[in-house]
LUMMIVO-930367 format. One line per field, with one value per atom (N, C-alpha, C): residue number from 1; atom name; x negated, y negated, z; residue in one letter. Coordinates in nm, 3 decimals. Layout:
<atoms>
markol (NUM, ...)
gukol (CA, ...)
X (X, ...)
Y (Y, ...)
Z (Z, ...)
zaba (A, ...)
</atoms>
This chain:
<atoms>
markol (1, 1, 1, 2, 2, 2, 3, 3, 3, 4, 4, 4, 5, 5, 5, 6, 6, 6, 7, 7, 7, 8, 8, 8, 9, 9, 9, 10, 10, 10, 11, 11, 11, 12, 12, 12, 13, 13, 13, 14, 14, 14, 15, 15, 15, 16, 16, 16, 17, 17, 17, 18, 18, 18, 19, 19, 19, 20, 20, 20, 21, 21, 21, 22, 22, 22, 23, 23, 23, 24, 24, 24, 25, 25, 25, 26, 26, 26, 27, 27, 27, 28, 28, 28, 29, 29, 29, 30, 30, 30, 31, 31, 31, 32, 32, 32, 33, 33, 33, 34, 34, 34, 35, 35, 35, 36, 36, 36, 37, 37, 37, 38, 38, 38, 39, 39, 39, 40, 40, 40, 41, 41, 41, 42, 42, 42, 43, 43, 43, 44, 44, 44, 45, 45, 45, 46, 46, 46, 47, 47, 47, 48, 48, 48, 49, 49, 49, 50, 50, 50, 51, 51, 51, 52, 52, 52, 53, 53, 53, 54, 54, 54, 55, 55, 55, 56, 56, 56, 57, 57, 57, 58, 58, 58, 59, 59, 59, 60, 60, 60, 61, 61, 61, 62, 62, 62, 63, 63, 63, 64, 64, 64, 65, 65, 65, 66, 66, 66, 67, 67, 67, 68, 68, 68, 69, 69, 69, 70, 70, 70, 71, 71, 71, 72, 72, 72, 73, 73, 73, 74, 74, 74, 75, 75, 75, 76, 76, 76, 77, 77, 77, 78, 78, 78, 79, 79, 79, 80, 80, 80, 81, 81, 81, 82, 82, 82, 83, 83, 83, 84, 84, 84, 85, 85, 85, 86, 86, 86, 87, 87, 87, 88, 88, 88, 89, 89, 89, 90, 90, 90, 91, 91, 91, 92, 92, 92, 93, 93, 93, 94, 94, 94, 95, 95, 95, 96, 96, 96, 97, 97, 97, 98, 98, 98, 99, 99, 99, 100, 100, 100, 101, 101, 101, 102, 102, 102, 103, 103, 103, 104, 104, 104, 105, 105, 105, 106, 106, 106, 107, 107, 107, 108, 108, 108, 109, 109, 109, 110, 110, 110, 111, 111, 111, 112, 112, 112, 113, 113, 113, 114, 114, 114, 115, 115, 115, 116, 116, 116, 117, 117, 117, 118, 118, 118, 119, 119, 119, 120, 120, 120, 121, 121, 121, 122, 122, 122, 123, 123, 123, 124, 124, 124, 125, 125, 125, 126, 126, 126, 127, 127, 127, 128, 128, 128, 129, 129, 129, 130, 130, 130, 131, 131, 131, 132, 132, 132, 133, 133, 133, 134, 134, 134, 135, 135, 135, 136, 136, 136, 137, 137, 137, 138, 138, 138, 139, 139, 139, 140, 140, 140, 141, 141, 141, 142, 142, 142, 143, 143, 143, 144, 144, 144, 145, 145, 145, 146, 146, 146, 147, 147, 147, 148, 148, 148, 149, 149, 149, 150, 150, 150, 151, 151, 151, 152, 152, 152, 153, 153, 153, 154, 154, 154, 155, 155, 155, 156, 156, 156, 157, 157, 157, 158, 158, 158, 159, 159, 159, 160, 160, 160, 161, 161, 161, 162, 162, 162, 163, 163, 163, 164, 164, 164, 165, 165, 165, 166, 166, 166, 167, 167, 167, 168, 168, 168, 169, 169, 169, 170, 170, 170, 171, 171, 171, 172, 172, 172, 173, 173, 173, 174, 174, 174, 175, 175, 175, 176, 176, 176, 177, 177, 177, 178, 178, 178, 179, 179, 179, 180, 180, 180, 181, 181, 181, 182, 182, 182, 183, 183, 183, 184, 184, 184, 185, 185, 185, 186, 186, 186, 187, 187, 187, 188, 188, 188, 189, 189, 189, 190, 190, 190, 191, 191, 191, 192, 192, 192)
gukol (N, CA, C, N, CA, C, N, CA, C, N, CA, C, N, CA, C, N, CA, C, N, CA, C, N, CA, C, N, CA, C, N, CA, C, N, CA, C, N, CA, C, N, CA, C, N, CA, C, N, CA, C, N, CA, C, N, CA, C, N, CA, C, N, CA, C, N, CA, C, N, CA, C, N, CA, C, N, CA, C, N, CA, C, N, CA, C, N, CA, C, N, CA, C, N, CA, C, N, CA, C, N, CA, C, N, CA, C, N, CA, C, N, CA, C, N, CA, C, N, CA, C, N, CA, C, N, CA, C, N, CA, C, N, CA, C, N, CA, C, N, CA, C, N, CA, C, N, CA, C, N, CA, C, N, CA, C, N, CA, C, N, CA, C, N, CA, C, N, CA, C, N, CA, C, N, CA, C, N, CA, C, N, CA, C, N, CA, C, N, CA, C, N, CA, C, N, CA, C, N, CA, C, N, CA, C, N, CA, C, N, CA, C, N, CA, C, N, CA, C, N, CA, C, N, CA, C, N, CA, C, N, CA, C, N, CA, C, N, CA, C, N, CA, C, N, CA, C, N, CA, C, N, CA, C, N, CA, C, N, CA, C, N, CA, C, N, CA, C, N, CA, C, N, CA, C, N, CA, C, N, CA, C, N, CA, C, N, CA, C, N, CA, C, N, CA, C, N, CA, C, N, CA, C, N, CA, C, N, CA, C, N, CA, C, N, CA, C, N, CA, C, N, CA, C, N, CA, C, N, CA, C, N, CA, C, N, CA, C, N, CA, C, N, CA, C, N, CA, C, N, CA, C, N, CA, C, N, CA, C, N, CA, C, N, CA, C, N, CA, C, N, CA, C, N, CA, C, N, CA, C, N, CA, C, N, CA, C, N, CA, C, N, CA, C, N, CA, C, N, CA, C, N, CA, C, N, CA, C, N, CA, C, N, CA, C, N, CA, C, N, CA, C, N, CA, C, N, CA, C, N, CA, C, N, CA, C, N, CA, C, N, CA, C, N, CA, C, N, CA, C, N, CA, C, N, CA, C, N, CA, C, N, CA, C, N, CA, C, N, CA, C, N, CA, C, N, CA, C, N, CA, C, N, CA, C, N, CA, C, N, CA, C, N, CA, C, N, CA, C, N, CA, C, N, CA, C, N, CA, C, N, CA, C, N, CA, C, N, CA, C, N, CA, C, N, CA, C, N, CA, C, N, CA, C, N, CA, C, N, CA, C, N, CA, C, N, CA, C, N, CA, C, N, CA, C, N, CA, C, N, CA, C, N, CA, C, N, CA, C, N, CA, C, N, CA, C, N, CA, C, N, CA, C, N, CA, C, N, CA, C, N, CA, C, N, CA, C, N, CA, C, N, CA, C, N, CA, C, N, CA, C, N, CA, C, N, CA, C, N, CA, C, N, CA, C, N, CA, C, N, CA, C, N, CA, C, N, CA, C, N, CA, C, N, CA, C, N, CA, C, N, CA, C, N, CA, C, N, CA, C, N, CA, C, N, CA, C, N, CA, C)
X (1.042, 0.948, 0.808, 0.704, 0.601, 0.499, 0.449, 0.318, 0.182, 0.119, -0.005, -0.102, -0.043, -0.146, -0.178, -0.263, -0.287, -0.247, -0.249, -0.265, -0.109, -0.072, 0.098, 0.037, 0.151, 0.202, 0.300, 0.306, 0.420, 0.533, 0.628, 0.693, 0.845, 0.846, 0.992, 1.102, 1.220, 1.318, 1.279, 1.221, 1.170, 1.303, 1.270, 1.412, 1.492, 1.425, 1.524, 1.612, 1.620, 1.713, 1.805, 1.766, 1.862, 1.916, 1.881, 1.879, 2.057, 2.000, 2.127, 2.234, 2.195, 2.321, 2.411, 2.368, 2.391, 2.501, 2.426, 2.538, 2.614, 2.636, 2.758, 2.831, 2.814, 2.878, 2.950, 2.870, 2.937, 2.969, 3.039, 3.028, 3.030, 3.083, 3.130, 3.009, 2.930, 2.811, 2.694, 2.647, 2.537, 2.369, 2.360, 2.243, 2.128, 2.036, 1.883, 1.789, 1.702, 1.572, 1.460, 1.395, 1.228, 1.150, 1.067, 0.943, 0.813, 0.725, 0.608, 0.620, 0.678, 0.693, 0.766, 0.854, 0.891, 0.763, 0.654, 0.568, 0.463, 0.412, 0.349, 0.435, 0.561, 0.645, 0.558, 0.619, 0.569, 0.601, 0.555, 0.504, 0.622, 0.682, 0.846, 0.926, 0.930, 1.023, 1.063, 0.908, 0.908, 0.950, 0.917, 1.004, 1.102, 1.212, 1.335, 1.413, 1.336, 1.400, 1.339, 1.203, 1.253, 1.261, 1.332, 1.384, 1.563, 1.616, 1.745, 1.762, 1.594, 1.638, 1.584, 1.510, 1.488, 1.634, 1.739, 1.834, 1.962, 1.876, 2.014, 2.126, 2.103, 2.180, 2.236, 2.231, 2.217, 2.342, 2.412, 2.467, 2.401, 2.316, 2.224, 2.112, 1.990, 1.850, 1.810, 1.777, 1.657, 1.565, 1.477, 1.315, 1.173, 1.090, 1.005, 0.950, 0.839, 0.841, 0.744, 0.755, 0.682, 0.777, 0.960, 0.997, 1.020, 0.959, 0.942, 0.802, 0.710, 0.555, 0.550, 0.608, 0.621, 0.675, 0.726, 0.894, 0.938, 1.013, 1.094, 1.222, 1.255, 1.418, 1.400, 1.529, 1.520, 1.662, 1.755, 1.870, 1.904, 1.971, 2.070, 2.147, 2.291, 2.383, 2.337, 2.282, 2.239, 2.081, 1.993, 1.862, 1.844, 1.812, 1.788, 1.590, 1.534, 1.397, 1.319, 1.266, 1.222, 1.088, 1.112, 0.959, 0.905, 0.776, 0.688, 0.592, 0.644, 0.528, 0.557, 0.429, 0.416, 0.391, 0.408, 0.412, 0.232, 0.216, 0.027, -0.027, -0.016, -0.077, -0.177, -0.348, -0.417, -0.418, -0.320, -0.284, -0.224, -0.336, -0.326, -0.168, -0.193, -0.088, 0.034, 0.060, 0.147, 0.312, 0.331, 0.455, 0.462, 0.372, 0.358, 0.412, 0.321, 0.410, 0.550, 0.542, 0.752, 0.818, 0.776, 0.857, 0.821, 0.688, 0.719, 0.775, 0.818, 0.886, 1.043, 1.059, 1.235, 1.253, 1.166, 1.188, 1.188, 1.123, 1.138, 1.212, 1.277, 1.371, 1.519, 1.552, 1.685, 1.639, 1.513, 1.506, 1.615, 1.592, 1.638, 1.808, 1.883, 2.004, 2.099, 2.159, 2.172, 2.334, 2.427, 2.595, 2.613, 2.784, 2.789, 2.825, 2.854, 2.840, 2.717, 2.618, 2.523, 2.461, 2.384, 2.324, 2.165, 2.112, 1.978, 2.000, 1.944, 1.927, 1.810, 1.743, 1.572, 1.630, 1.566, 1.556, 1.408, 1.448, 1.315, 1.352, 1.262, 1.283, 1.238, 1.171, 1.164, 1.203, 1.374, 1.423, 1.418, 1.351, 1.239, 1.166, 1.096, 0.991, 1.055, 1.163, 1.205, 1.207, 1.213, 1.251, 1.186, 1.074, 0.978, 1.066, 1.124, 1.165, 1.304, 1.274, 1.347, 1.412, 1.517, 1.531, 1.553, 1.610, 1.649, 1.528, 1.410, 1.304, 1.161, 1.105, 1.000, 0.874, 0.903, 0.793, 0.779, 0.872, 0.842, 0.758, 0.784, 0.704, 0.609, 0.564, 0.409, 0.332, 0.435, 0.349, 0.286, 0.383, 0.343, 0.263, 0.260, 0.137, 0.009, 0.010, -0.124, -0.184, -0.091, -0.122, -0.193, -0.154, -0.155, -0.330, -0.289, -0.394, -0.546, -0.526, -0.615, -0.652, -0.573, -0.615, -0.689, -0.680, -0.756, -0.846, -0.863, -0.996, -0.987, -0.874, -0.839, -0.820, -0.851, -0.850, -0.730, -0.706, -0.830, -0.917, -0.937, -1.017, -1.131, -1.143, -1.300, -1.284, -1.385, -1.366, -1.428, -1.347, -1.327, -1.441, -1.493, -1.492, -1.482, -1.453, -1.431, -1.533, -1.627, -1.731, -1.713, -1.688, -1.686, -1.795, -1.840, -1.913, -1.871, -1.900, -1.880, -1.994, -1.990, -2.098, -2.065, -2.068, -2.067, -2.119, -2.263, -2.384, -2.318, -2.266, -2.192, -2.348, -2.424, -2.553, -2.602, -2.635, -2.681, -2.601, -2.445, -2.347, -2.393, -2.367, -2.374, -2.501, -2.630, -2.745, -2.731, -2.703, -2.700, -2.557, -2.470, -2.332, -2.444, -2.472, -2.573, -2.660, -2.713, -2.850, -2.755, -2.663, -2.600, -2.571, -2.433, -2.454, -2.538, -2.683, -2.755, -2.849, -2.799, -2.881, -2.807, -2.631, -2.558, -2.565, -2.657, -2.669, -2.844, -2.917, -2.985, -2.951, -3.025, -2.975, -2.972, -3.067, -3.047, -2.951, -2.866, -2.757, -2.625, -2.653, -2.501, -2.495, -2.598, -2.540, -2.496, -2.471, -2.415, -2.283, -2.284, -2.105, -2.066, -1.914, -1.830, -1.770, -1.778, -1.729, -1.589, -1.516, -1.333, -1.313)
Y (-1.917, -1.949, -1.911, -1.834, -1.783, -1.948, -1.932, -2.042, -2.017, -1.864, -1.784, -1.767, -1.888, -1.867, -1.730, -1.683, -1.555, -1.629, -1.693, -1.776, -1.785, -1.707, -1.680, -1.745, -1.883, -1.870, -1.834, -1.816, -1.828, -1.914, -1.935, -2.079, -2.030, -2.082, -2.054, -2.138, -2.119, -2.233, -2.326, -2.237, -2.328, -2.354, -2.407, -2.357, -2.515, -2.627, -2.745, -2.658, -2.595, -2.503, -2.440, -2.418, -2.309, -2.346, -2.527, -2.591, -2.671, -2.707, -2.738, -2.716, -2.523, -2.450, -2.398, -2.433, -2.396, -2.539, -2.632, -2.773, -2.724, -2.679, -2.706, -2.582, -2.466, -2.340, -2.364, -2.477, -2.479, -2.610, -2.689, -2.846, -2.872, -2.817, -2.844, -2.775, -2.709, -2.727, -2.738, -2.760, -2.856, -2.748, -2.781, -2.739, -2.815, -2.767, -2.834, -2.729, -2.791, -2.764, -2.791, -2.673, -2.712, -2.631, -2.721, -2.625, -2.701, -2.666, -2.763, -2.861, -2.898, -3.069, -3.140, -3.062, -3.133, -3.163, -3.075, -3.109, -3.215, -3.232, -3.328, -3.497, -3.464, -3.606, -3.686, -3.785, -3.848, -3.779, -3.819, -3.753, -3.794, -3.924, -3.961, -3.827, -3.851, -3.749, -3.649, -3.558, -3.444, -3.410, -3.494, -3.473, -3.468, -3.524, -3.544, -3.428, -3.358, -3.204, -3.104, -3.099, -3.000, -3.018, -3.176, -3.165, -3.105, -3.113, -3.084, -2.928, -2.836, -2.701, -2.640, -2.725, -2.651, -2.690, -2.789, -2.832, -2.760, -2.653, -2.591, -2.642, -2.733, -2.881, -2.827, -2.679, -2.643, -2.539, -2.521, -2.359, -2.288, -2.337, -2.283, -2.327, -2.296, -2.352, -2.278, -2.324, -2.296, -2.309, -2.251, -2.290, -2.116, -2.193, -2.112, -1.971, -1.885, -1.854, -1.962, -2.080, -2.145, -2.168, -2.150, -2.187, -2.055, -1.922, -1.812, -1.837, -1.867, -1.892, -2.009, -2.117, -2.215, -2.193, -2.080, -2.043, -2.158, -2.235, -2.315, -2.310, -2.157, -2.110, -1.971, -2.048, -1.948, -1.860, -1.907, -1.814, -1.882, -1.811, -1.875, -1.803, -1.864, -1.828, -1.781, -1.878, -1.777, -1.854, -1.752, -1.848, -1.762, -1.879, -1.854, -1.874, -1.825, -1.864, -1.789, -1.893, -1.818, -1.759, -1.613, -1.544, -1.537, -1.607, -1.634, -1.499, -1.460, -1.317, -1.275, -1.208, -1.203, -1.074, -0.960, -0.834, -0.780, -0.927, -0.928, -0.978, -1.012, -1.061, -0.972, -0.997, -0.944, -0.930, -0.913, -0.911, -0.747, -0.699, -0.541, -0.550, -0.631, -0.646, -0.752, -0.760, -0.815, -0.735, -0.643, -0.577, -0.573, -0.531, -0.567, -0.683, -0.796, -0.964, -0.970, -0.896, -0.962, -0.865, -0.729, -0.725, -0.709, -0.832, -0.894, -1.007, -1.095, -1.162, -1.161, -1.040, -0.992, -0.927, -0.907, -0.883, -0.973, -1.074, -1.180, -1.304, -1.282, -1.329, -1.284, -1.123, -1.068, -1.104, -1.100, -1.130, -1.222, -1.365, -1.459, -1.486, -1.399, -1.410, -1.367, -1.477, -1.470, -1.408, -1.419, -1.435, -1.273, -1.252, -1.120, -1.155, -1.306, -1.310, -1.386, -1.332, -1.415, -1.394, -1.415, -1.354, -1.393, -1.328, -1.358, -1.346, -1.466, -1.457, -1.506, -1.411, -1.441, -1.463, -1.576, -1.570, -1.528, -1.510, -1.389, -1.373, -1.350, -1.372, -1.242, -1.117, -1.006, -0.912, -0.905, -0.872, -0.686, -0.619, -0.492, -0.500, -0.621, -0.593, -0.534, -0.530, -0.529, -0.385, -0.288, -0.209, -0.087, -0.096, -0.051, -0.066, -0.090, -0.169, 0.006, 0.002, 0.145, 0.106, -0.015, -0.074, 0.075, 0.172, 0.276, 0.346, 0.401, 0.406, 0.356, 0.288, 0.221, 0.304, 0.410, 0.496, 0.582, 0.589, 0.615, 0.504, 0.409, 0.245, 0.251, 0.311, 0.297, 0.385, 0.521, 0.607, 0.604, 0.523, 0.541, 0.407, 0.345, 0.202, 0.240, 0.292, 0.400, 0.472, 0.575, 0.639, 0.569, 0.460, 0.409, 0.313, 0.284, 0.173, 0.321, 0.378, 0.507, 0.578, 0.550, 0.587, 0.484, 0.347, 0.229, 0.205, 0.261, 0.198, 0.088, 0.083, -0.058, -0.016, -0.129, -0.127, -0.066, 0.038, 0.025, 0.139, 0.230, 0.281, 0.258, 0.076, 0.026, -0.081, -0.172, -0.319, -0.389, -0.509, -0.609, -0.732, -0.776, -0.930, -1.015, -1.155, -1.213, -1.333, -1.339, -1.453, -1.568, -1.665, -1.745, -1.906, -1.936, -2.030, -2.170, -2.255, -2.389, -2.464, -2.603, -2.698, -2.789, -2.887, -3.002, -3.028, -2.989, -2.955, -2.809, -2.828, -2.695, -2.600, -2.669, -2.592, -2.507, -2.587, -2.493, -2.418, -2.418, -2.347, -2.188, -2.211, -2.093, -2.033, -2.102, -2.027, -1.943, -1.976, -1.933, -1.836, -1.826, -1.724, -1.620, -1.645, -1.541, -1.476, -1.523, -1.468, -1.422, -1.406, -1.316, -1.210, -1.189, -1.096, -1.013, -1.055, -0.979, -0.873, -0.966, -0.895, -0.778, -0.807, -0.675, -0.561, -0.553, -0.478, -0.395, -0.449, -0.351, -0.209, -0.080, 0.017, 0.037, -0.030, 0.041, -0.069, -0.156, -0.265, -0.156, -0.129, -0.036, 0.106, 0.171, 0.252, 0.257, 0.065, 0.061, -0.003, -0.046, -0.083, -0.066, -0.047, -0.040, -0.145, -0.178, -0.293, -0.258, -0.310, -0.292, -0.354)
Z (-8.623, -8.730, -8.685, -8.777, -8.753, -8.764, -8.642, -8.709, -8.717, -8.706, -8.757, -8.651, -8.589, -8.425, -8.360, -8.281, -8.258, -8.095, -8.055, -7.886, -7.864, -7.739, -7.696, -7.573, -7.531, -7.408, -7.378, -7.242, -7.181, -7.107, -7.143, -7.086, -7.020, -6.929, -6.861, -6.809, -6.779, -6.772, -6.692, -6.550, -6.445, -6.348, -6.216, -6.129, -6.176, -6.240, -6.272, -6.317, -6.452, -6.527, -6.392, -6.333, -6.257, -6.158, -6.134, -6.047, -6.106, -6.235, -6.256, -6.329, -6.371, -6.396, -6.270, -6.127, -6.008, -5.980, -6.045, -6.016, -6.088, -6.224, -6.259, -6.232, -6.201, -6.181, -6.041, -5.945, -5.842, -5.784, -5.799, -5.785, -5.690, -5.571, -5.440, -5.317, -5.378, -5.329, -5.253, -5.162, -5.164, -5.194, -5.297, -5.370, -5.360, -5.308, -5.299, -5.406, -5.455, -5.517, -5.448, -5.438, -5.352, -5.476, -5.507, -5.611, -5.591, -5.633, -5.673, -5.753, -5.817, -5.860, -5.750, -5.673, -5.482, -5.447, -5.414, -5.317, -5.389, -5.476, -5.535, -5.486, -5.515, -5.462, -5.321, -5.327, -5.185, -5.075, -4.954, -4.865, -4.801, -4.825, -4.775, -4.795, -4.993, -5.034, -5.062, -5.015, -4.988, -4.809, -4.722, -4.601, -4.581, -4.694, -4.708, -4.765, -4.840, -4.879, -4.746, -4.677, -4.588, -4.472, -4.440, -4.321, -4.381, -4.506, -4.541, -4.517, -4.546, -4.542, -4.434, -4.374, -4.227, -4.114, -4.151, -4.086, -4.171, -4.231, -4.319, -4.354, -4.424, -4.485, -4.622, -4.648, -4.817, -4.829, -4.914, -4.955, -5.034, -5.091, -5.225, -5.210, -5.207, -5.223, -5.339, -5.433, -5.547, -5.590, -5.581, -5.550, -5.628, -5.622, -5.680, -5.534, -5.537, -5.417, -5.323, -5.312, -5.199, -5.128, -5.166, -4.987, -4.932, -4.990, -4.895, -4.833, -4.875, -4.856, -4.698, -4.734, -4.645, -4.536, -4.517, -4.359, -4.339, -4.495, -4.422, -4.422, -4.430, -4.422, -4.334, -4.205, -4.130, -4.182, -4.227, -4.283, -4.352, -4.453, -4.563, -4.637, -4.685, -4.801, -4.873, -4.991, -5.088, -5.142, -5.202, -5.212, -5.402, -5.492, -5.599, -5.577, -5.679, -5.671, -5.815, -5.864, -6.025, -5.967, -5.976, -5.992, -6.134, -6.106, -6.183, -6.213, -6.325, -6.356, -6.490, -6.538, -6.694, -6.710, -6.786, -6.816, -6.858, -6.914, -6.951, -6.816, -6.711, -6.621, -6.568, -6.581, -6.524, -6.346, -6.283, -6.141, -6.122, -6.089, -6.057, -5.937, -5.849, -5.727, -5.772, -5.901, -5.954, -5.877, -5.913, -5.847, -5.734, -5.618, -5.467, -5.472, -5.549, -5.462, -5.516, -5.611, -5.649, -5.536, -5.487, -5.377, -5.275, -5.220, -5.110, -5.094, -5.214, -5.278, -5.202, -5.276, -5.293, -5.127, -5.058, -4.931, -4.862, -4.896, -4.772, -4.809, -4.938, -4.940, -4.908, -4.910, -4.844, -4.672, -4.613, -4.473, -4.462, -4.530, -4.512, -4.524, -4.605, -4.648, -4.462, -4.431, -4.298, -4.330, -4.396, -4.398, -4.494, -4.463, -4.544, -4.660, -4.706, -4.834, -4.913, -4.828, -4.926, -5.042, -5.098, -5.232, -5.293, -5.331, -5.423, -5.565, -5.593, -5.753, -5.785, -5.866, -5.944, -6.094, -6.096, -6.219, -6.289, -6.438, -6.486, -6.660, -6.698, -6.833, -6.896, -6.782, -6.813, -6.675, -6.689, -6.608, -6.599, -6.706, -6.734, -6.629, -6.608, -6.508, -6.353, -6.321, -6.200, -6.174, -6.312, -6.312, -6.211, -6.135, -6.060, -5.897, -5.887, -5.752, -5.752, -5.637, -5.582, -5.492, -5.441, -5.306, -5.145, -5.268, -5.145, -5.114, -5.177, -5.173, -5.165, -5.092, -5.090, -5.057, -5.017, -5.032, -5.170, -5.228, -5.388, -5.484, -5.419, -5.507, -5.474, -5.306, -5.278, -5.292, -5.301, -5.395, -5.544, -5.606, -5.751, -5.765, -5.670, -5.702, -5.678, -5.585, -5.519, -5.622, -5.638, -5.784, -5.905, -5.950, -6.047, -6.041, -5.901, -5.848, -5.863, -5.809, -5.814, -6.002, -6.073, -6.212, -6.241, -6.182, -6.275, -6.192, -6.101, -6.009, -5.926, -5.886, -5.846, -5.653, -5.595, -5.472, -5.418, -5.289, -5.228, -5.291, -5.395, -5.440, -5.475, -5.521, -5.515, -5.420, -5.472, -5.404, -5.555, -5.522, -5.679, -5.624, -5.693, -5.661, -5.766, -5.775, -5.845, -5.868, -5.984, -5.975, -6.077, -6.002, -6.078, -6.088, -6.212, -6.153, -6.252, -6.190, -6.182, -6.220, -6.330, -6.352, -6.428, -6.376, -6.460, -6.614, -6.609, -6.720, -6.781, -6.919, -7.006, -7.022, -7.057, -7.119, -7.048, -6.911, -6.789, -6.739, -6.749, -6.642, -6.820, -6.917, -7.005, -7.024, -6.993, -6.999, -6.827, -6.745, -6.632, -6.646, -6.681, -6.683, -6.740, -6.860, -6.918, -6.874, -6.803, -6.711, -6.658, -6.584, -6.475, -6.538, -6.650, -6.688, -6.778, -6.769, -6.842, -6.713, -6.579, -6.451, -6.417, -6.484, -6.471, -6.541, -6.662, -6.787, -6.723, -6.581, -6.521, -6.502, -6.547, -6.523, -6.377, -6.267, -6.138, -6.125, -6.129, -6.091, -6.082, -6.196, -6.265, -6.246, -6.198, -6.116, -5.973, -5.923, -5.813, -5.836, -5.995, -6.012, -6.104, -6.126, -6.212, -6.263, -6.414, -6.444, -6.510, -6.483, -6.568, -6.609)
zaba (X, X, X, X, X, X, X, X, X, X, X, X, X, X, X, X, X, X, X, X, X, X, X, X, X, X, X, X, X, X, X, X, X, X, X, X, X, X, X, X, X, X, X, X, X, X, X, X, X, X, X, X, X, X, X, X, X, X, X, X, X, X, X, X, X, X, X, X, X, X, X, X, X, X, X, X, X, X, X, X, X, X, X, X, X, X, X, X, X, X, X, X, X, X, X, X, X, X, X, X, X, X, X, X, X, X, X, X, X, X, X, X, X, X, X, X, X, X, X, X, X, X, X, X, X, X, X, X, X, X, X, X, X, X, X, X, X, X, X, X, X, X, X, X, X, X, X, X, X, X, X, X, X, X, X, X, X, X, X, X, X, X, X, X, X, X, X, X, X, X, X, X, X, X, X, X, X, X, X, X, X, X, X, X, X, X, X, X, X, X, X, X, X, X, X, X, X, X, X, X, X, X, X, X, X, X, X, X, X, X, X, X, X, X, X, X, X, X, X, X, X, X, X, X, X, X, X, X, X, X, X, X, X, X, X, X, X, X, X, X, X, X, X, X, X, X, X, X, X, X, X, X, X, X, X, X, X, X, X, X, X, X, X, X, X, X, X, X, X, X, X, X, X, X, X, X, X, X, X, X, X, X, X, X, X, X, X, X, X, X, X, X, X, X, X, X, X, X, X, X, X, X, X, X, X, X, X, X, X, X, X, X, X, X, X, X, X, X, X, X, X, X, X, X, X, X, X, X, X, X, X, X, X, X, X, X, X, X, X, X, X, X, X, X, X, X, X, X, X, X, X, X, X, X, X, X, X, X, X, X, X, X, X, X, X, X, X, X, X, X, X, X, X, X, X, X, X, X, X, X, X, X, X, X, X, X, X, X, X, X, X, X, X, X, X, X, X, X, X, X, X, X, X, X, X, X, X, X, X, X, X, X, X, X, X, X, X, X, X, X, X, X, X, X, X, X, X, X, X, X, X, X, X, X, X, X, X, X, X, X, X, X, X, X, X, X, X, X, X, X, X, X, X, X, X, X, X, X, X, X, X, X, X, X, X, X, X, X, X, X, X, X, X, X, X, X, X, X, X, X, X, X, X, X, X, X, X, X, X, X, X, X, X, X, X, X, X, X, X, X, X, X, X, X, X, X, X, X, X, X, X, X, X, X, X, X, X, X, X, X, X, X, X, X, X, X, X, X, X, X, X, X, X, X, X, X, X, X, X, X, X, X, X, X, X, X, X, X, X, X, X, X, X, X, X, X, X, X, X, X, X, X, X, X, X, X, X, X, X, X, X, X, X, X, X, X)
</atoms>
């Protein structure tokens, strides 16, 4: 059903979903979930999930990428983990992290039957990933990164400012970019 809004989010199963289509596909088991609603938990009950996966207590872990981020898996069976990424995402290095992602998560797959599963809701997006070639991916990111101006071809920065007081934080955003609209400013940068 259309509701006229012009404003799209984006919303995803999230690894609960995958957390407990994994219970029931496999009953016998032992399936852990680590995500960020884990780590917010108490400080008890978040010790209690990774002392389970640093003691490789699991056949399945499913988790977002913070238990690649965290090293708190030194091998495993099989590791599910929802990569989080959007096709609109202003993240020039959006494809780099899904496969440093997907690499350091096969690091981890210790057994010859183990397995990765991402879940993804634009499983298109993967389509960049050359596993037998990785110098074809870093060629054509390079490439690509080089048509848009994007590092390392420039250097980015990101400004952001902060204020309690709305009035003053927008008369002051303003003044900034009106110091960027200097002709000698801008012939020292490029704005994208």
């Amino acid at each position: 059903e259309k509701c006229g809004s012009q404003l799209m989010v984006a919303k995803g199963h999230g690894v609960q979903k995958v957390f407990k289509e994994f219970k029931k596909l496999y009953p016998g088991k032992r399936i852990l979930k680590f995500d960020g609603d884990d780590v917010k938990k108490s400080v008890n009950e978040t010790g209690k999930i990774i002392n389970e996966i640093l003691g490789g207590n699991f056949d399945i872990l499913a988790g977002t990428s913070i238990i690649l981020d965290a090293f708190l898996v030194r091998e495993a069976g099989t590791l599910a983990f929802a990569e989080m990424h959007h096709k609109n995402s202003a993240d020039f290095r959006l494809n780099e992290k899904i496969l440093q992602n997907i690499m350091k998560a096969s690091s981890l797959l210790g057994y010859e039957d183990s397995g990765l599963v991402i879940q993804s809701h634009e499983p298109e997006a993967f389509s960049f990933l050359d596993f037998e070639d990785y110098r074809k991916f870093l060629e054509e990111e390079l490439e690509l990164r080089k048509t848009f101006s994007y590092p390392p071809f420039s250097f980015m920065a990101r400004v952001e400012f902060l204020s309690a007081d709305s009035a003053s934080l927008k008369e002051f955003s303003n003044s900034f970019i009106e110091s960027l609209k200097d002709p000698a400013r801008l012939a020292e940068l490029k704005i994208i």
